[in-house]
Every structure is written in structure tokens, then in C-alpha cells.
C-alpha positions in Angstrom: 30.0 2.2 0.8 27.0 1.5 -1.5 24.8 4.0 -2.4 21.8 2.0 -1.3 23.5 1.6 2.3 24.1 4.8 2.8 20.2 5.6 1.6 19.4 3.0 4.6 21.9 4.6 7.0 20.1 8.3 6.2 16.4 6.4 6.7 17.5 5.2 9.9 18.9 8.1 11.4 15.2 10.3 10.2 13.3 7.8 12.0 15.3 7.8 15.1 14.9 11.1 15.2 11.0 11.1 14.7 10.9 8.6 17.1 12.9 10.4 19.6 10.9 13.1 19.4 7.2 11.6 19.6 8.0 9.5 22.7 6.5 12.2 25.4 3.2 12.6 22.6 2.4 8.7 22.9 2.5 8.7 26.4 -0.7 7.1 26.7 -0.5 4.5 23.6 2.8 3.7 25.5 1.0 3.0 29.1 -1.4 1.0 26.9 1.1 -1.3 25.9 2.7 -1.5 29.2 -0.4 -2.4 31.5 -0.4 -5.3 28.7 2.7 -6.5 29.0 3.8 -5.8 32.5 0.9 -5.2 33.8 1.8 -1.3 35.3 3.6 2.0 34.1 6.9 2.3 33.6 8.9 5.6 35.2 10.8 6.3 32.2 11.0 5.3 29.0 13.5 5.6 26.1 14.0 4.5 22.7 16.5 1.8 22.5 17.6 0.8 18.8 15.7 0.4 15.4 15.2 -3.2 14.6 14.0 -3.6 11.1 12.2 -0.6 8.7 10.1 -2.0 5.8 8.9 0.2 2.8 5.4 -0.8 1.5 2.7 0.4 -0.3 3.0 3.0 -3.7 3.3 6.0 -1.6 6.3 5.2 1.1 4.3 3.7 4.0 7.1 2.4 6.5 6.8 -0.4 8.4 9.0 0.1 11.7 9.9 -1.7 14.5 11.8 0.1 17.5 12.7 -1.4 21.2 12.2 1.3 24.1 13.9 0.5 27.2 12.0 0.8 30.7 12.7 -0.2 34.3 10.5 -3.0 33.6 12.2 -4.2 30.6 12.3 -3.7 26.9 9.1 -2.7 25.1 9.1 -3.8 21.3 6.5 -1.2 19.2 5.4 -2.0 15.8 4.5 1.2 14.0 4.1 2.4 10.5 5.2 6.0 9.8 4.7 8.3 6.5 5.7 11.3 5.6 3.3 13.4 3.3 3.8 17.0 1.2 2.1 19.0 3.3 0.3 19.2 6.7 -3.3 19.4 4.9 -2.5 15.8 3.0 -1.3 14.1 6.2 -5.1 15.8 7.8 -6.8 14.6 4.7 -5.0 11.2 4.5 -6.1 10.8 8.5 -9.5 11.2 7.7 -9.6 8.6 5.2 -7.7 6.2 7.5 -10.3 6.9 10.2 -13.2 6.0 7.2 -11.8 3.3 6.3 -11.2 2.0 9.6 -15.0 2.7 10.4 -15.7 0.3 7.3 -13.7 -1.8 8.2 -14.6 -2.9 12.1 -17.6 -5.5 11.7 -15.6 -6.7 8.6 -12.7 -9.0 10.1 -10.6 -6.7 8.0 -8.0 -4.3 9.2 -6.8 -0.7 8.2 -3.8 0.3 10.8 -5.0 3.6 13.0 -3.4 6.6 13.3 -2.2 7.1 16.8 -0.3 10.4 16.6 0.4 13.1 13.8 2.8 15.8 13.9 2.8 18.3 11.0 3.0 16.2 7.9 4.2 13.6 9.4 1.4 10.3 10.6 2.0 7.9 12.6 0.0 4.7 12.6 -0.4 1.5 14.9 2.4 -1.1 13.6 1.1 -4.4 11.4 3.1 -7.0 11.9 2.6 -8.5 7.8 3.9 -8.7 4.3 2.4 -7.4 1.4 1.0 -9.3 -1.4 3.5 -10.0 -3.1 6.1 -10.5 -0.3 4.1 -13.2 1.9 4.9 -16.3 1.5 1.5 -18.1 2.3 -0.1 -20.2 -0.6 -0.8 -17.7 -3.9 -4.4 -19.1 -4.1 -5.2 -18.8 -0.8 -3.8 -15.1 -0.9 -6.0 -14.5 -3.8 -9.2 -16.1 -2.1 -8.7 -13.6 1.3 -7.9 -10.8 -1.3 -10.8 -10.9 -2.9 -13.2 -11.3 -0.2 -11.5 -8.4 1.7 -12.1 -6.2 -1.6 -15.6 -7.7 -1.1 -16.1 -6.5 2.2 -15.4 -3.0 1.6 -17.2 -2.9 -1.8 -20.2 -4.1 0.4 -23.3 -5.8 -1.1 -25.0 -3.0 -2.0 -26.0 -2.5 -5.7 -26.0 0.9 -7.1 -26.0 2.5 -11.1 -22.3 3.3 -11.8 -21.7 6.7 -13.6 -20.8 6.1 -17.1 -19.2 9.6 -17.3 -16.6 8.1 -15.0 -15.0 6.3 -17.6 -15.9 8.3 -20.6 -13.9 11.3 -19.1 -10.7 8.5 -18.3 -11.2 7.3 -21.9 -11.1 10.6 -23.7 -8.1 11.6 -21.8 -6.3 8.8 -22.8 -6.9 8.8 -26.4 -6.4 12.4 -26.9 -3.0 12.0 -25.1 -1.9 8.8 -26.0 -0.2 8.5 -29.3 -1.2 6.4 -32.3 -2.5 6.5 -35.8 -5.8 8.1 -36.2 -6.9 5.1 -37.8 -5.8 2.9 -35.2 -7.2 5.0 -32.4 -10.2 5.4 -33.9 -10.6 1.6 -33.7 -9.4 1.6 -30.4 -12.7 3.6 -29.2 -15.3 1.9 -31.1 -14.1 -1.1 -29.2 -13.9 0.6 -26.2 -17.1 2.3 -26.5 -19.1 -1.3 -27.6 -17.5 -3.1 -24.3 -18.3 0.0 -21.9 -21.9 -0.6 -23.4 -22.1 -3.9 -22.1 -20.9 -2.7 -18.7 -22.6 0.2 -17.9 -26.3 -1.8 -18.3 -25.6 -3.0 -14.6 -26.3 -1.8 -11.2 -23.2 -2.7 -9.9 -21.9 0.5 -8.8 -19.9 0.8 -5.5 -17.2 3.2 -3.3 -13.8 2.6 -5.2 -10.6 1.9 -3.0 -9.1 3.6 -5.7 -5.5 2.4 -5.7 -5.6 -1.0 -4.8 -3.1 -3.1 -5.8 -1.1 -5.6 -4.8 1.6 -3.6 -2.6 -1.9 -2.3 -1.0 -2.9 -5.6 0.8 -0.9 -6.6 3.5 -1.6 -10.5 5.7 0.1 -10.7 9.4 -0.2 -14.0 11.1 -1.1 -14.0 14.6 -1.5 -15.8 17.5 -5.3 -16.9 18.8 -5.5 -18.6 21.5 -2.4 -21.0 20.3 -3.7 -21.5 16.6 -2.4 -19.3 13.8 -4.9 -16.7 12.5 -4.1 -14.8 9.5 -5.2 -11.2 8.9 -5.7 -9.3 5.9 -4.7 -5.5 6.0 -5.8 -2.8 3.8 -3.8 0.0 3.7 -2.8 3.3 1.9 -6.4 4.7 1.2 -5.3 7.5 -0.5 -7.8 7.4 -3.1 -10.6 5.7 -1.2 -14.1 7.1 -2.1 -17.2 7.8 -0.8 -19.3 8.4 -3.9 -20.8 4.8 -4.7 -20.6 5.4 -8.4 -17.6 3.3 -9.2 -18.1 -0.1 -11.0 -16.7 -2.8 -8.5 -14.6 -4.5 -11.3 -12.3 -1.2 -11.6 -10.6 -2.1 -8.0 -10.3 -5.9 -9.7 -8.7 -4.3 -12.8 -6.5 -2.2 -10.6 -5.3 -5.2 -8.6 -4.2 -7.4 -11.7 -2.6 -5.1 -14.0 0.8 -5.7 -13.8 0.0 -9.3 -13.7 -2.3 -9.5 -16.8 0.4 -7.1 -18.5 3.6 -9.7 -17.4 1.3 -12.8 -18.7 0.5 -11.2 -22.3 4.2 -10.1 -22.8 5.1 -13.8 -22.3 2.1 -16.1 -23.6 0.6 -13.4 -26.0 -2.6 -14.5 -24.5 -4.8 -14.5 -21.1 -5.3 -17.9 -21.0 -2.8 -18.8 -18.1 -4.1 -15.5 -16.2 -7.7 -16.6 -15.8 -7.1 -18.9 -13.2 -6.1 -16.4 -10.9 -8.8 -14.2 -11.5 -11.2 -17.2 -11.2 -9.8 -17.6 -7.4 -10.3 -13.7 -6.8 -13.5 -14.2 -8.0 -14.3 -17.2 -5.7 -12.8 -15.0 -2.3 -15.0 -12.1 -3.9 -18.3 -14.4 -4.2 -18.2 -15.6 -0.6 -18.8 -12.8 0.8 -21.7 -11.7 -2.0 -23.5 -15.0 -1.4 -24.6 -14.1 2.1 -27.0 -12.2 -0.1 -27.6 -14.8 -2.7 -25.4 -12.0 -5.3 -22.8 -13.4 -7.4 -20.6 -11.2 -9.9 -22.2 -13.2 -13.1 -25.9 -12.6 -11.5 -25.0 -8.5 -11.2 -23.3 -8.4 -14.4 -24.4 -11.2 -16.7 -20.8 -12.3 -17.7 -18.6 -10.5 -15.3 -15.8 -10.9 -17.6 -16.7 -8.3 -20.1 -16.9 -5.9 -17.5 -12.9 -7.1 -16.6 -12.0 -6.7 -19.6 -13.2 -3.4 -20.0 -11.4 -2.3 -16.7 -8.0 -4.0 -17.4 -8.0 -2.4 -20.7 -8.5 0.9 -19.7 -5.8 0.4 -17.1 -3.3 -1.1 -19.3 -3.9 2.0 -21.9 -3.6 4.2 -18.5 -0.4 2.7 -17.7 0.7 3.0 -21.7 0.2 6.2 -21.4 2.3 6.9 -17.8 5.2 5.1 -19.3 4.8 7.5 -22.7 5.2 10.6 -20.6 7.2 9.7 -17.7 9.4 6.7 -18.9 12.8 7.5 -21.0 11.0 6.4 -24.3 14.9 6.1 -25.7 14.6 3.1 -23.1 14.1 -0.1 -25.3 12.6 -1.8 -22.0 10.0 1.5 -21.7 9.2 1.4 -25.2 8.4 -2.6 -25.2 6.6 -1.9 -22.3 4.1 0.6 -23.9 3.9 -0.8 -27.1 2.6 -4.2 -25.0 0.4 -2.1 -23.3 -1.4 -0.7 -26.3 -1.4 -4.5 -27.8 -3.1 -5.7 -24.7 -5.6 -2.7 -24.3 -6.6 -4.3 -27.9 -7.2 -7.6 -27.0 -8.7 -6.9 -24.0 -11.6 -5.2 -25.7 -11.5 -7.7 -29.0 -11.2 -11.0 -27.3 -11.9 -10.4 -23.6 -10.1 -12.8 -21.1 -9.2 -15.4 -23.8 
């Protein structure tokens, strides 16, 4: 047997077990989903099988979907189910849910709620979706209701962004990352001339934090017989509720990897703009309900990308130098692109 099958075998058996044991505790998000379905209580109610678990998100959200057996017939249950280090992150992790959730209600976005927690263990109502990267709706379109769900939670509210922020993330990374005086020396005076241009703006907002691609989830649903889809947020680990964050950071965030795949292959950013041009368009619909558009807050939003995906990629050059096997030919060409983009990102923007 393949050690992947017996990792899924394990994975099953810990969730039939958490589910075994949290039946009695949802009681009542149980006799919710009855009086929909069969339109009463049930007497008794078991859990059946395990259908399908689905790992997304960076930090091990799991998508699950059980069938529970009653008099009245089966009951399927969508939930999603995490596991955290300790009982005081799974409290803290609640609380940012429940934010977020708050956020989100006027929004049209979603954030799934947590419906029951047991020591460090939360348990959230199911989404029926696919991340990002996984769904196989149109990549456009997935970029336009990306970007107008970051949008949303940014808000339209203007604020000054603390330049300190990225000062601090700037003068970690240099001091740590390794490279020729010389070279790193350049490497700040670009840095410093392109953060210049940035922090001129108002454009200051709450950071999501963390959000990337494995972080935005779309379900399609039924309403009233047409097909609705619905954009998810999820994983607010690092949600904030300082508004002192530049909005394009979150942007940055979300394209790394991308902007990082496209300069190992064209050398350039040329065939990535498009894609942040359709972000942008998604991001924009929402600002021009008060007249705001990203080059109106910013002049030439761009620079301020720039800026943000080359921090990033220097953040993720610098992940890789301590954490990646650096005797690793892949690692090492990694890093070393990382660094090269980081370059170009401040020299030539998104050229």
C-alpha cells in the first residue's frame, strides 16, 4: 500500500472519530437541517460513512462531507474541520472567523461559521466549492469576483498606510537575506525610491493578511433554478483590524506565485499584466460606487504593485534560503529567481 493511501486511510479514521464524537454537541445545527429537509426531528441519529475530505487553504482547512443516518432518511452535512496547536489559537482563530463573518454579511461574500469547537479542534459550516486554483469556471471571470471580493472587505474607506510597516519587512529581509553588499545595497535604494512613491497615498486599509489563491474558494448554487456562484473567503488567520495596511499588499500576496512562474519562463511581466488588469477591473467595481478607482487613489497603481510583489518575492527568497534544502538545484533556482525578480520589479515595474 502507498504511503499516500495509508495517509488518507489515517485522515479518515481521525475524522470519523471527531465526527462520532461531536454528534450529541450539534444537536441543534442537526434539527436545523432536519426541519429543512424533512420538515421535523429525527429520534436518533448516527453517522453513516465519510464521502469525500478535501484539504484547502495554507493551514489544513478540511473540507468534509459525512452522511448521518435517521429514521427519516439520510442527512448529507457539509462541514469544514481544523485542527490548531493549541486551545487558545483555535479561541483566537474563532474570533477572527466571527469578524470576518461580521464584514462580510451586507457584502454578498461568504466566510464559513464556526458551529462547534472542542479544545483545539473548530468546526465550521461546510462550503460546497473549489479553491482558486481548483475551480474550473472561466480564469477571467475568477479573477473579476476575486478582486471585487478583496474589494469588499478592503472597503472604500481611505486611510494613511504606516510606512513603518514595510520599512521593518524590508530591513528584515536585507539583513537576513544573502547577497553582496554591493548588490544589496542597490537593492534598497531601489526599494526605498519605489516605497517613496507609495507611501504619498491615502490608501491604507485592514489587511486579510494571507490571501492567496488557495484562500478564495467559489461554490455554485442553486437560486430559484438558475446557477449562482459564491465567492468564499476563508482561513483569516492573519486578518487585521488596524487599517494601516496598503490595499495593494493583499494584491501582491495573491499573485506571487503567479508573477514568480511568469518571470522564470518569459523573463518579463509582460504576459502577467493581463491578469492583474482583470483583478483590477473586479477590484474597481466595487470602488466606483464611490466614484474611487485604484489609479485616482494612487496615481499609477502599478508602482505601488510593484513595490508589493517585490517585497513578496524577496520574502519568499528568503523562506526558501532558510527552509528549502539549498543543495536542491530546484530550491536554489527558485531563490535566485526570486532575488532577479525582486530587481525588476523595483527597476522596471510591471513591464
Amino acid at each position: 500500500m502507498e504511503i499516500n493511501s495509508v495517509d488518507r486511510i489515517r485522515r479518515k479514521q481521525h475524522m470519523t472519530e471527531i465526527l462520532a464524537q461531536i454528534v450529541e454537541n450539534l444537536k441543534d445545527y442537526f434539527d436545523e437541517l432536519q426541519l429543512k429537509k424533512f420538515g421535523e426531528r429525527s429520534r436518533y441519529i448516527e453517522l453513516d460513512r465519510i464521502s469525500a475530505i478535501q484539504k484547502v487553504g495554507s493551514k489544513g482547512l478540511q473540507l468534509v462531507t459525512a452522511i448521518f443516518g435517521t429514521e427519516l432518511g439520510d442527512l448529507k452535512l457539509s462541514i469544514a474541520i481544523k485542527s490548531f496547536e493549541s486551545p487558545e489559537e483555535a479561541l483566537r482563530n474563532k474570533i477572527l472567523t466571527n469578524r470576518l463573518s461580521a464584514k462580510l454579511r451586507t457584502t454578498g461574500m461568504l466566510t464559513p461559521r464556526v458551529i462547534f469547537e472542542h479544545g483545539k479542534i473548530l468546526i465550521y459550516e461546510g462550503i460546497q466549492g473549489e479553491t482558486f486554483l481548483d475551480s474550473e469556471l472561466d480564469h477571467d471571470y475568477k479573477l473579476l469576483l476575486t478582486g471585487e471580493a478583496l474589494s469588499q472587505y478592503h472597503t472604500t474607506e481611505l486611510r494613511p498606510i504606516e510606512p513603518q510597516r514595510y520599512i521593518f519587512i524590508a530591513k528584515k529581509v536585507f539583513n537576513e537575506l544573502i547577497m553582496t553588499p554591493e548588490r544589496k545595497k542597490k537593492f534598497i535604494d531601489r526599494a526605498s525610491e519605489t516605497l517613496a512613491r507609495v507611501i504619498t497615498h491615502s490608501s491604507g486599509t485592514a489587511g486579510f493578511g494571507d490571501f492567496h489563491p488557495g484562500n478564495v474558494l467559489f461554490s455554485v448554487e442553486d437560486d430559484h433554478g438558475k446557477e449562482k456562484i459564491q465567492t468564499w473567503l476563508i482561513d483569516p488567520e492573519y486578518a487585521e483590524e488596524e487599517k494601516s495596511a496598503d490595499r495593494m499588499e493583499d494584491i501582491g500576496t495573491f499573485f506571487l506565485h503567479s508573477a514568480i512562474d511568469h518571470f522564470d519562463k518569459d523573463g518579463n511581466l509582460q504576459n502577467f499584466k493581463p491578469s492583474v488588469r482583470t483583478f483590477v477591473e473586479g477590484y474597481e467595481k466595487h470602488l466606483s460606487r464611490s466614484f474611487l478607482s485604484l489609479d485616482a487613489i494612487y496615481g499609477d497603481y502599478e508602482i505601488a504593485l510593484a513595490f508589493h510583489l517585490g517585497l513578496n518575492v524577496l520574502l519568499e527568497g528568503l523562506f526558501l534560503q532558510k527552509r528549502a534544502d539549498m543543495n536542491s538545484e530546484r530550491a536554489f533556482d527558485r531563490m535566485t529567481t526570486c532575488v532577479t525578480l525582486a530587481n525588476y520589479c523595483w527597476k522596471h515595474g510591471l513591464e
